[in-house]
TORMI-187557 format. One record per residue (C-alpha): x, y, z; residue in three letters. Coordinates in nm, 4 decimals, always signed. Each point is the difference from the previous one (the first is absolute). Layout:
<recs>
REC;x;y;z;aa
REC;X;Y;Z;ALA;
...
</recs>
This chain:
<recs>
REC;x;y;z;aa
REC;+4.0999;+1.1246;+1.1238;UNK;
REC;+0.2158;+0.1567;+0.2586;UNK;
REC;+0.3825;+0.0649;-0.0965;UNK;
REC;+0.2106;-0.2053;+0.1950;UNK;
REC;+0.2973;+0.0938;+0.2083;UNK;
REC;+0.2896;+0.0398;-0.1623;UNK;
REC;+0.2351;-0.2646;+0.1013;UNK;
REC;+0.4365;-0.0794;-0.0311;UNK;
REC;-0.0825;-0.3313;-0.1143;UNK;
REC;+0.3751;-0.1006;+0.0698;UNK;
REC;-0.0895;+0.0725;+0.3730;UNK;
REC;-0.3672;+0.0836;+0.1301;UNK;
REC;-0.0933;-0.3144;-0.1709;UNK;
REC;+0.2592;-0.2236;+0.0882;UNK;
REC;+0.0019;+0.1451;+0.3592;UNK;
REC;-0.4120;-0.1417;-0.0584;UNK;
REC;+0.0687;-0.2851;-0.1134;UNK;
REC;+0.2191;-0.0962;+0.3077;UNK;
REC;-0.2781;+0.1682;+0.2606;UNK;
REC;-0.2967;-0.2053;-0.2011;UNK;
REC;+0.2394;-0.3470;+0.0744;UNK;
REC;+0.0233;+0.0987;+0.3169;UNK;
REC;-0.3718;+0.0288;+0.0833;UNK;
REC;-0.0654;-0.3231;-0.1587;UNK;
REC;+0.2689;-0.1149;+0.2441;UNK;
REC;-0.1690;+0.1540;+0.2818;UNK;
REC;-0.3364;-0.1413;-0.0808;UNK;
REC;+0.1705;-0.3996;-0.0528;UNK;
REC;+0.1824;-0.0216;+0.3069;UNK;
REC;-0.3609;+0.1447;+0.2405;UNK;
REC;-0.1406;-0.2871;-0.1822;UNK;
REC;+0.2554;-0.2072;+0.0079;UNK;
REC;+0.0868;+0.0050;+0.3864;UNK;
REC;-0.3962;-0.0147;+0.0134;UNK;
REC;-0.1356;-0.3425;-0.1709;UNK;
REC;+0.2606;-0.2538;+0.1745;UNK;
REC;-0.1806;+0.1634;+0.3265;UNK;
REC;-0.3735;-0.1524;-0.1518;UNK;
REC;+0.1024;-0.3738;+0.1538;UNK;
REC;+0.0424;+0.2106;+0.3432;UNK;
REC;-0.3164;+0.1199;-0.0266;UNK;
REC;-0.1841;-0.2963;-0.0752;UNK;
REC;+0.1308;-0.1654;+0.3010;UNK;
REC;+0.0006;+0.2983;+0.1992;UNK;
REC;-0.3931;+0.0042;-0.0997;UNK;
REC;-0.0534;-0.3847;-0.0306;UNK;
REC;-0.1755;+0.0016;-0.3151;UNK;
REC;-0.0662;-0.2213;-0.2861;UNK;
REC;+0.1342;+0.0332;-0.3534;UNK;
REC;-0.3291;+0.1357;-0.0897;UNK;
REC;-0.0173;+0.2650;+0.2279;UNK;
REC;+0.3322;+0.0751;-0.0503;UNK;
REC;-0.1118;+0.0649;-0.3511;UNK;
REC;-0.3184;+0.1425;+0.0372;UNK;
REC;+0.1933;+0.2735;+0.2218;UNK;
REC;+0.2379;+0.0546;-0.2342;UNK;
REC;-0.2421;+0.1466;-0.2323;UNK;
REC;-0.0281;+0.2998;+0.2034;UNK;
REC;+0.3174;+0.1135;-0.1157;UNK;
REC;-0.1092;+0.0083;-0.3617;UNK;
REC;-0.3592;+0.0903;+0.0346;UNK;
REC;+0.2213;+0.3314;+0.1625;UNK;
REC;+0.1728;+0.0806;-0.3093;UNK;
REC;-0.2520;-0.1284;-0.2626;UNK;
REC;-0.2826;+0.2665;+0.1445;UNK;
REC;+0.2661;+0.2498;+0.0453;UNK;
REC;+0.2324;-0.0255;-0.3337;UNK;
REC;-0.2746;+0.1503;-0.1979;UNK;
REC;+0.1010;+0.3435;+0.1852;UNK;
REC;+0.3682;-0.0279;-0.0766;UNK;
REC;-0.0766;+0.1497;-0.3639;UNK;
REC;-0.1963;+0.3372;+0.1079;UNK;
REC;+0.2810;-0.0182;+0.3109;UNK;
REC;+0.2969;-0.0124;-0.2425;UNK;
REC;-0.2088;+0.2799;-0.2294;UNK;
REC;-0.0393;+0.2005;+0.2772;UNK;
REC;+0.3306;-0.0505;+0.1776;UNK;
REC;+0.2331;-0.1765;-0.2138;UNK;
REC;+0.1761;-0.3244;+0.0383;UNK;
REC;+0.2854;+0.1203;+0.1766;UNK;
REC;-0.2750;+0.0893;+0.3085;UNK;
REC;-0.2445;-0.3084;+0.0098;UNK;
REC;+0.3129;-0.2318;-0.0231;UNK;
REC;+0.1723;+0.1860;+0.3500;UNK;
REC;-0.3330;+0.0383;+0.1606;UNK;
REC;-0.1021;-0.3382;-0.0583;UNK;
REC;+0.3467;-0.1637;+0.0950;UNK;
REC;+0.0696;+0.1877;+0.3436;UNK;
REC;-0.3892;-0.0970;+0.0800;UNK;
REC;+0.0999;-0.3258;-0.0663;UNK;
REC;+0.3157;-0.0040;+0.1931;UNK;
REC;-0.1690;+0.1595;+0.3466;UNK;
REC;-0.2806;-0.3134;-0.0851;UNK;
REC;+0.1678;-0.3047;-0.0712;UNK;
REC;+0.1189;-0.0710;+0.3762;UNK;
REC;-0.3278;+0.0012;+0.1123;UNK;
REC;-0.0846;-0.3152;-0.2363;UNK;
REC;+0.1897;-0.2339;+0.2380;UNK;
REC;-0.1386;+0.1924;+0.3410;UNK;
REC;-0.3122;-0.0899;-0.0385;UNK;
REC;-0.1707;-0.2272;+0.2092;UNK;
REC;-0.3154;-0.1336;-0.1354;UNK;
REC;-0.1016;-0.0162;-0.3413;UNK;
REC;-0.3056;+0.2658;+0.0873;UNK;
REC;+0.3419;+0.2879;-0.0213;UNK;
REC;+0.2271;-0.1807;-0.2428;UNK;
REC;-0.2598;-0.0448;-0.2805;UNK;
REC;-0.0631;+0.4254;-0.0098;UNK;
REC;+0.3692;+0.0452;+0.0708;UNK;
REC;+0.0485;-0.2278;-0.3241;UNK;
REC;-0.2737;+0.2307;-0.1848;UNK;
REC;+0.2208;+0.3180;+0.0573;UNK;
REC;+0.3491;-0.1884;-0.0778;UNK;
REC;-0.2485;-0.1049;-0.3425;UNK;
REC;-0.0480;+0.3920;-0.0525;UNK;
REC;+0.3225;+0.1677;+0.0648;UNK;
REC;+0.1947;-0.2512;-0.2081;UNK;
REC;-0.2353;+0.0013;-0.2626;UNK;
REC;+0.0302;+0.4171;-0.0371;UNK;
REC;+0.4044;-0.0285;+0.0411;UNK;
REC;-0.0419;-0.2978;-0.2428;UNK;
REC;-0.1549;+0.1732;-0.2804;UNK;
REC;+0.1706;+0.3569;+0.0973;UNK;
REC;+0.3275;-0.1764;-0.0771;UNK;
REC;-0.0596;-0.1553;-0.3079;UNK;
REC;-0.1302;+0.2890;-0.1598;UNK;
REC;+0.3294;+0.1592;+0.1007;UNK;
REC;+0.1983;-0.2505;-0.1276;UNK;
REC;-0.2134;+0.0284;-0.3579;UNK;
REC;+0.1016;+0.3564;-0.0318;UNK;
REC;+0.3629;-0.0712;+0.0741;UNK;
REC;-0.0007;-0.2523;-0.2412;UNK;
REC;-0.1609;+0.2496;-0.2544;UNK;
REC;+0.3089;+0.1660;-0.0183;UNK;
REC;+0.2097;-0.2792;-0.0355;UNK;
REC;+0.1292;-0.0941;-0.3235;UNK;
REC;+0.0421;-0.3918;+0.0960;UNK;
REC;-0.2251;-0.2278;+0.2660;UNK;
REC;+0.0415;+0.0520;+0.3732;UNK;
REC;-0.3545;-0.0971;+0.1135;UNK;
REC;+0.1221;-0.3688;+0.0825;UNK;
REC;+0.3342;+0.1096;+0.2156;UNK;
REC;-0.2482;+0.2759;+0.1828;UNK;
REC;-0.2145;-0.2868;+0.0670;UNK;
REC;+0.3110;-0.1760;+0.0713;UNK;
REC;+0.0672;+0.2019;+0.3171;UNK;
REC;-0.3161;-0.0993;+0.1743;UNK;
REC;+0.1340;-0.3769;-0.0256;UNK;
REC;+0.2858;+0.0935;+0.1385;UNK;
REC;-0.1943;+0.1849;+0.2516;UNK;
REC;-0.1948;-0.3222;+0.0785;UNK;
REC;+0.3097;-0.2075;+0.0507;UNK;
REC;+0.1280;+0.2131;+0.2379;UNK;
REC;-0.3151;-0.0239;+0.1544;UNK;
REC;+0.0401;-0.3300;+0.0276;UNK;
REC;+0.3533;-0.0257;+0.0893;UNK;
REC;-0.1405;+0.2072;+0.2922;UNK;
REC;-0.2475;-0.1888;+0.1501;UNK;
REC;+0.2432;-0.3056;-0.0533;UNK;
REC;+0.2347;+0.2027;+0.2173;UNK;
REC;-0.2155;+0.1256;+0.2714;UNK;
REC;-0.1473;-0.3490;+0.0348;UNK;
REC;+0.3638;-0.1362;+0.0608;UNK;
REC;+0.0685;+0.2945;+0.2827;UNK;
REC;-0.3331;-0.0622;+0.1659;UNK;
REC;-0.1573;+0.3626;-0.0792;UNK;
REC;-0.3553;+0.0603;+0.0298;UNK;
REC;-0.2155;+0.0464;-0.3089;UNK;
REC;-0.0995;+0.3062;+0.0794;UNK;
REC;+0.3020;+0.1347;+0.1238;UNK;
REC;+0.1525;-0.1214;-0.3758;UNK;
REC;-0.2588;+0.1634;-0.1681;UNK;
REC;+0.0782;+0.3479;+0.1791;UNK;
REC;+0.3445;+0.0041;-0.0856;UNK;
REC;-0.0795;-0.1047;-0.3632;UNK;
REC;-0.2581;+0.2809;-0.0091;UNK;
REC;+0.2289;+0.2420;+0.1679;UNK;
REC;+0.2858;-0.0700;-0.3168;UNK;
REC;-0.1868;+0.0101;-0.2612;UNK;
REC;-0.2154;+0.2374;+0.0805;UNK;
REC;+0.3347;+0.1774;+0.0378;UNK;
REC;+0.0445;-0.1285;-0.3492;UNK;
REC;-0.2867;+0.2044;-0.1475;UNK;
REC;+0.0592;+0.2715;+0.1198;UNK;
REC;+0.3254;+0.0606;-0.1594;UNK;
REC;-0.1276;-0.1499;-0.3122;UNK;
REC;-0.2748;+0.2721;-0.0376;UNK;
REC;+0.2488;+0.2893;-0.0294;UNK;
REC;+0.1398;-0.2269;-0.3410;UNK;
REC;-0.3591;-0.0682;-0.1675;UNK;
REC;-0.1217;+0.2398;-0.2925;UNK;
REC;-0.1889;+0.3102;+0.1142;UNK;
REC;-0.3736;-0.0546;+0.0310;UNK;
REC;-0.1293;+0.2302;-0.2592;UNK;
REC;+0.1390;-0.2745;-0.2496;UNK;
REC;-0.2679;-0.2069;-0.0342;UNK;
REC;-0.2683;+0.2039;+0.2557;UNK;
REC;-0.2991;+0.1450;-0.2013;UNK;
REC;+0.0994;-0.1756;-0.3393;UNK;
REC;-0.2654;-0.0541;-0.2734;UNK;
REC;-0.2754;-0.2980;-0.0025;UNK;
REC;-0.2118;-0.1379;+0.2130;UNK;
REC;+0.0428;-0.0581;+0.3438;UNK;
REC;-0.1832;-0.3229;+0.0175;UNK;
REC;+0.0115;-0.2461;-0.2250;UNK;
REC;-0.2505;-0.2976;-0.0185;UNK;
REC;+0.1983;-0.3265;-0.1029;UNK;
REC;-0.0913;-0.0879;-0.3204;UNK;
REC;+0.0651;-0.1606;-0.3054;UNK;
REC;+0.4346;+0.0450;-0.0040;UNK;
REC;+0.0082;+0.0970;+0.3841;UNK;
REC;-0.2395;-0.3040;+0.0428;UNK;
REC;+0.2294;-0.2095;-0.1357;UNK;
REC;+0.3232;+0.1393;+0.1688;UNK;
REC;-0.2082;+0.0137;+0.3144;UNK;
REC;-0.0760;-0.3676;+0.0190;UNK;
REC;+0.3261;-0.1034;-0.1108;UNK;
REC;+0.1276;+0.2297;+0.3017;UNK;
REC;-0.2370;-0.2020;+0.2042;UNK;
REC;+0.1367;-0.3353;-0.0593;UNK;
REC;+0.3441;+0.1401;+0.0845;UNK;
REC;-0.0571;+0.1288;+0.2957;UNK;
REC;-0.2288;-0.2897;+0.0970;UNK;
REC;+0.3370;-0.2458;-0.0762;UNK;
REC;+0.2279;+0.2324;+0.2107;UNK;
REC;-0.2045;+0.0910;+0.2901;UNK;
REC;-0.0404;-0.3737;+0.0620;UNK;
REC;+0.3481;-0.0891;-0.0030;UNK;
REC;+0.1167;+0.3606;+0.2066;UNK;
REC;-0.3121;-0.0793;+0.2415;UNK;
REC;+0.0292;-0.3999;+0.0586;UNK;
REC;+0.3573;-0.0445;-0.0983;UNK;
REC;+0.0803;-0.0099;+0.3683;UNK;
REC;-0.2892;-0.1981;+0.1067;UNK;
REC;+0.0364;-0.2561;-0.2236;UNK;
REC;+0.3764;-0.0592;+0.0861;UNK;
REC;-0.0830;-0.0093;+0.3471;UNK;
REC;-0.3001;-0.1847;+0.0322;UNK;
REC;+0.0021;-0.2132;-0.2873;UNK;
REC;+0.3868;-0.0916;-0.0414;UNK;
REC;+0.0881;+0.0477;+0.4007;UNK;
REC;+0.2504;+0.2681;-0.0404;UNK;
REC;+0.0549;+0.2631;+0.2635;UNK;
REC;-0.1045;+0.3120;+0.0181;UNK;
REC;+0.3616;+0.1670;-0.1460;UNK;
REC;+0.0123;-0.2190;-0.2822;UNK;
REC;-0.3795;+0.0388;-0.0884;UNK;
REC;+0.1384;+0.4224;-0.0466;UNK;
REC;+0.2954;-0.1312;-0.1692;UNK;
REC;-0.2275;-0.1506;-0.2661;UNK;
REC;-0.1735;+0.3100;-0.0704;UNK;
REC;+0.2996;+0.1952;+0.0073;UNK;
REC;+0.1348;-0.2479;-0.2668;UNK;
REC;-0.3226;+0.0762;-0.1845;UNK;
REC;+0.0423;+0.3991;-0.0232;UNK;
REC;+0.3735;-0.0752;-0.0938;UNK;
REC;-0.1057;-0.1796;-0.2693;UNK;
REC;-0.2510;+0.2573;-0.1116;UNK;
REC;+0.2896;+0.2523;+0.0639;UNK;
REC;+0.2385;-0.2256;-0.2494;UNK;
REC;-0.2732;-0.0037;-0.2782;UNK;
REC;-0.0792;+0.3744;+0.0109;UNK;
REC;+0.3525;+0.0781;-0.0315;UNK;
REC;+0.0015;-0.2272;-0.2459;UNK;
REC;-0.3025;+0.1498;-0.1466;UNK;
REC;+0.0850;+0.3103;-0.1728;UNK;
REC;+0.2743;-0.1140;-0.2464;UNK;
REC;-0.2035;-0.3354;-0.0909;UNK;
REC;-0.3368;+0.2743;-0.0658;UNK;
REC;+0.2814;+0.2066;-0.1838;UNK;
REC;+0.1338;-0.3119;-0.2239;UNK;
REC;-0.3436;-0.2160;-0.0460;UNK;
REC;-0.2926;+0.2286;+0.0681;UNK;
REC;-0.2420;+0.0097;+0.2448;UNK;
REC;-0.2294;-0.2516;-0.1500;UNK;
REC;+0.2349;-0.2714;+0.0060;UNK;
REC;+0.1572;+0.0618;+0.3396;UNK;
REC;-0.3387;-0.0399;+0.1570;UNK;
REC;-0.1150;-0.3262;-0.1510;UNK;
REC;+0.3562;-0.1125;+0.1246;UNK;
REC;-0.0548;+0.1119;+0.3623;UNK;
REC;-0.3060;-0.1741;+0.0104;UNK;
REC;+0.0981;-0.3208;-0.0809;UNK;
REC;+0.2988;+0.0349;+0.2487;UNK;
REC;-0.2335;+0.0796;+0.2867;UNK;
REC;-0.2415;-0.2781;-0.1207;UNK;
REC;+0.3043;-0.2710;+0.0184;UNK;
REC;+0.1736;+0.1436;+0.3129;UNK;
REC;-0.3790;-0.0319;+0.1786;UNK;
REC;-0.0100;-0.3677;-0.0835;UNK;
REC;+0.3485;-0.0448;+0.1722;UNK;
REC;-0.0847;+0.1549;+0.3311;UNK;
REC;-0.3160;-0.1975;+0.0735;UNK;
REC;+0.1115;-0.3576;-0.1843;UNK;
REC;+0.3839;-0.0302;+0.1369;UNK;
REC;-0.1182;+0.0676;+0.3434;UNK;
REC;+0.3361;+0.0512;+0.2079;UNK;
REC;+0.1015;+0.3704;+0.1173;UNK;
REC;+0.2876;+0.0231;-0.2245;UNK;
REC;-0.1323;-0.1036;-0.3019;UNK;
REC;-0.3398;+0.2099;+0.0541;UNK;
REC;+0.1725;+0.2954;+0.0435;UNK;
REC;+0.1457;-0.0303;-0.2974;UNK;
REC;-0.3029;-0.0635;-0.1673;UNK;
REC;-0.1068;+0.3534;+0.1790;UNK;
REC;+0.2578;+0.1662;-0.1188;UNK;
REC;-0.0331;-0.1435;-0.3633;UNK;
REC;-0.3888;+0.1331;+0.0420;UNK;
REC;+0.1978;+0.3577;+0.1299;UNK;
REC;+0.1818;+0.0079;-0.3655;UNK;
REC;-0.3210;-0.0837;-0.1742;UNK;
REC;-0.2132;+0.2484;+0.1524;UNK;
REC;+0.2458;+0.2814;+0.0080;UNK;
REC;-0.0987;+0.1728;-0.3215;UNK;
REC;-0.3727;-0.0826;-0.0584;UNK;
REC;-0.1057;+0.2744;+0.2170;UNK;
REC;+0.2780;+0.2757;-0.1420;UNK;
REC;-0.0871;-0.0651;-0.3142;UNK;
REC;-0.3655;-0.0301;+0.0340;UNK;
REC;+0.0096;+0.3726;+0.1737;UNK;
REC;+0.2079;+0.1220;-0.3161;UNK;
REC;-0.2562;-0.0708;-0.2178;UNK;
REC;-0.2866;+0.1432;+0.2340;UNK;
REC;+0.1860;+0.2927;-0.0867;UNK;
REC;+0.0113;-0.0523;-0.3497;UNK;
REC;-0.3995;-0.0270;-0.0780;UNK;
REC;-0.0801;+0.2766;-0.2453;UNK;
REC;-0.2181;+0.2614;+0.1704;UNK;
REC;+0.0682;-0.0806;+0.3554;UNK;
REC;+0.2631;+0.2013;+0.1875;UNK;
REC;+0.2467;-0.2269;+0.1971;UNK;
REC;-0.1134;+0.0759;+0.3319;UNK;
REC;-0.3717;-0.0827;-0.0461;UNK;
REC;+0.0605;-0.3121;-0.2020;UNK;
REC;+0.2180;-0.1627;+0.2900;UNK;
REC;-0.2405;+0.0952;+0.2626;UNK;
REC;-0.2357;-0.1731;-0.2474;UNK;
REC;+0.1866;-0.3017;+0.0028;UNK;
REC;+0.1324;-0.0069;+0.3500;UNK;
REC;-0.3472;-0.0343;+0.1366;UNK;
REC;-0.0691;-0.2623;-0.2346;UNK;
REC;+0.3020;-0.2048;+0.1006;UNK;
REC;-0.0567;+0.0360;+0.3784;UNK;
REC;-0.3119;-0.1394;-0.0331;UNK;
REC;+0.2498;-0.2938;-0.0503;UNK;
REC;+0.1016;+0.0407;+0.3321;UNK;
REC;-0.3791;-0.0060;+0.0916;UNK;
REC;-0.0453;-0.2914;-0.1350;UNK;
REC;+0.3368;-0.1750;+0.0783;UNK;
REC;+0.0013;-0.0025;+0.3648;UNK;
REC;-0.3276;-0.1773;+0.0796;UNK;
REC;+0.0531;-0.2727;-0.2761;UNK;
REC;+0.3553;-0.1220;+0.1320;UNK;
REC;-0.1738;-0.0086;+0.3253;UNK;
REC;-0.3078;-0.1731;-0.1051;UNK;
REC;+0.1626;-0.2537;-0.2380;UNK;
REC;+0.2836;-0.0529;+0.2621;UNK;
REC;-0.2641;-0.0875;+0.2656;UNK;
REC;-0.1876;-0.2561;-0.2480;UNK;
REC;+0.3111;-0.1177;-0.1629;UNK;
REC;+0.4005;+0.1062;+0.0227;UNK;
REC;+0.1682;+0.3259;-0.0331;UNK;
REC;+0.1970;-0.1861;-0.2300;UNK;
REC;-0.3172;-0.0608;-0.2050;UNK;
REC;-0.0809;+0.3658;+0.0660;UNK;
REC;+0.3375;+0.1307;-0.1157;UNK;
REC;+0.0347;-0.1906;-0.3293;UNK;
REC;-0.3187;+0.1195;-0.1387;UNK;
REC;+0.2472;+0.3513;-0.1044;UNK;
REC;+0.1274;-0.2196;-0.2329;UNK;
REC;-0.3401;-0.0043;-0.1903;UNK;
REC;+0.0210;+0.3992;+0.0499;UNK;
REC;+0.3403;+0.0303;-0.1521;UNK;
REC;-0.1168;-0.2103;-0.2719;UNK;
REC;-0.2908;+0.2410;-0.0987;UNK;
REC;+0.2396;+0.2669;+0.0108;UNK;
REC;+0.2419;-0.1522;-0.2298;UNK;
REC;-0.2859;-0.0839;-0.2415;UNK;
REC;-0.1955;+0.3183;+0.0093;UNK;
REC;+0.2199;+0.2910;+0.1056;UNK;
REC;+0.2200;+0.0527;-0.3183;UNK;
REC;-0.3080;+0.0411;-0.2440;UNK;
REC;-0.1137;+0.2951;+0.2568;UNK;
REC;+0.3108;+0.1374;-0.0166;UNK;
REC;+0.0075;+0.1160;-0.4160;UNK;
REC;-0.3403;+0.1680;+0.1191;UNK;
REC;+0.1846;+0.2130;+0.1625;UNK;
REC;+0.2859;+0.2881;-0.1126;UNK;
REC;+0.2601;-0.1576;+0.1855;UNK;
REC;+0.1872;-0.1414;-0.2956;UNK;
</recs>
C-alpha cells in the first residue's frame, strides 16, 4: 500500500476537517434552496402526485447508475477531486431544475442533478472517513452536521426569496453562485489527493453479506428522509393550507433539527456507543413521524418534522462509519457500495408517496417511515457488532 502524506495533524487535519464541513455545507444548502421549489414545479407543470413522483425518480435512477463509478473515480483521482468536480457540476445544474418548462426537459435535467450529486455525495464522504481516520474521538456526526445546517439555510432561503417576490430561478443562481464560491475555497483546505487515490482492494465491491446488510439499512434511511426533504413542503401546503414561506420554514425546521442531533451526535456516540445511539434515533424519528401527520396544524407538524430531523440525524453518519469499518473493504469502495444501495431508496421513495398519496393521503403516505424507523431500531444494532466499528 502506498505511504501516505505526511501530515501536521495539529493543522493539515484540522484545516480538513473544517474544508470537509464546509462541503457538506455546500452540498445541504443546493439541496436545501432546491426541494421547497418541487411544489413550484408541480404547479408550474400541473401534475398529479404520481407524476410528481414518478419524475422524481429520475433524480435517483442518476446517481444509483452512476455511484458505482465514484469508487474507481476516487481510486483514480481521489476524494478531494470527485467531491469538487461533482459539486461545481452541481452548482452550474441546479438552476436549470426550476427553468424548465415541460416535464419532457425537467425529467433529464433531474437525471444529471441525480449524477453530479451522487459523485460529490460519495466523493465527500469518503473524505470525511479519512479525516476521521486520524481523529482520535468521533467527528463523522458534526461533519454530517454541516450539511443540516446547510439545508436550513437552504430553507431559510427560499423562505426569504418567497417573502421578497424573487424568481426561482433567479434564487437558485445566486445560491449556486455562493456556494459554489463556497467550494472553491474549501478545496484548497481538503487532504491532498494521493491520500486515499490508488489505495489497496478492490475497486468494486458487490453488496453482500455485511455491506448487504448496511446497504439496506442505508436504504430505509434514506427512503425516510428523502420523503420528508422531498414532500415536507407539499404536504404543508397542500394538505394543511399553509403558504408557500411557511411550507420552506418547515423544512428548514427539519434540517435544524437534523443539525441539533448531529451536533449532538458525536459526544452521545463517544459516551454510549454507536449501537445504542442508533436504536435511539430511530425510535425518535418513528414518534416525531406520527406527530406531523396525526396533529395536523402547521405548528405542531413542524415540530413533529423537526423531531423526525433529530431522529434521522445520525442513522446515516453512523451507518457510513461502519461501511468503513467492514474487514477487507477499503472505505471508499464500501460507501460507494452502500450509497447506491441507499439511493435506490430514493428510487423507490418518490413514486410511492406519489402513488399512495393519489389513492389515499400524504398523511397516510408519510407515516408509513414510522414502520421504516421501526425496522431500523430493531435490526440495525445486531449489524452493527458485525462490523469493526466498536
Amino acid at each position: 500500500m502506498p505511504s501516505s502524506p505526511v501530515l501536521n495533524v495539529d493543522r493539515d487535519v484540522v484545516r480538513a476537517r473544517i474544508a470537509v464541513s464546509a462541503v457538506f455545507l455546500a452540498n445541504g444548502a443546493l439541496l436545501g434552496g432546491w426541494v421547497p421549489h418541487i411544489a413550484f414545479v408541480k404547479q408550474t407543470l400541473g401534475v398529479s402526485s404520481s407524476v410528481l413522483g414518478l419524475s422524481l425518480l429520475a433524480s435517483a435512477a442518476g446517481a444509483v447508475t452512476t455511484m458505482p463509478l465514484a469508487g474507481p473515480l476516487i481510486h483514480r483521482f481521489g476524494s478531494r477531486t470527485t467531491s469538487m468536480v461533482g459539486g461545481l457540476l452541481l452548482c452550474a445544474l441546479i438552476p436549470f431544475l426550476v427553468a424548465a418548462p415541460s416535464l419532457l426537459l425537467f425529467v433529464p435535467t433531474l437525471f444529471l442533478f441525480g449524477v453530479f450529486n451522487g459523485q460529490m455525495d460519495v466523493g465527500m464522504n469518503a473524505h470525511s472517513v479519512v479525516v476521521q481516520d486520524r481523529f482520535q474521538r468521533p467527528i463523522l456526526s458534526s461533519v454530517h452536521g454541516w450539511f443540516s445546517i446547510g439545508g436550513f439555510l437552504g430553507g431559510l432561503g427560499h423562505a426569504q426569496a418567497t417573502r421578497l417576490g424573487i424568481s426561482p430561478f433567479v434564487h437558485l443562481v445566486v445560491a449556486s453562485l455562493v456556494f459554489g464560491t463556497v467550494l472553491l475555497f474549501a478545496r484548497r483546505g481538503l487532504l491532498p489527493s494521493s491520500i486515499d487515490s490508488k489505495s489497496d482492494g478492490p475497486l468494486f465491491a458487490k453488496p453482500t453479506g455485511v455491506l448487504l446488510a448496511l446497504g439496506l439499512l442505508v436504504t430505509l434511511s434514506f427512503i425516510s428522509e428523502g420523503a420528508v426533504w422531498d414532500w415536507t413542503a407539499v404536504y404543508l401546503q397542500e394538505d394543511l393550507k399553509a403558504t408557500a414561506d411557511i411550507g420552506a420554514l418547515g423544512f428548514a425546521i427539519f434540517s435544524l433539527g437534523m443539525a441539533i442531533g448531529r451536533f449532538a451526535g458525536d459526544p452521545a456516540i463517544a459516551r454510549f456507543g454507536h449501537r445504542h445511539v442508533l436504536w435511539v434515533s430511530a425510535v425518535i424519528a418513528a414518534v416525531g413521524i406520527l406527530i406531523a401527520v396525526t396533529l395536523t396544524s402547521p405548528s405542531t407538524a413542524i415540530a413533529g418534522f423537526a423531531l423526525v430531523g433529530l431522529g434521522i440525524a445520525n442513522q446515516i453518519p453512523i451507518l457510513f462509519k461502519a461501511a468503513g469499518a467492514v474487514p477487507g473493504v477499503p472505505a471508499a469502495t464500501g460507501l460507494a457500495a452502500i450509497t447506491t444501495c441507499g439511493y435506490s431508496g430514493f428510487l423507490l421513495g418518490p413514486p410511492l408517496v406519489g402513488f399512495i398519496d393519489d389513492a389515499r393521503s400524504l398523511s397516510f403516505a408519510l407515516g408509513l417511515i414510522a414502520i421504516l424507523c421501526t425496522l431500523i431500531a430493531a435490526t440495525g444494532p445486531r449489524t452493527l457488532r458485525k462490523t469493526t466499528l466498536e
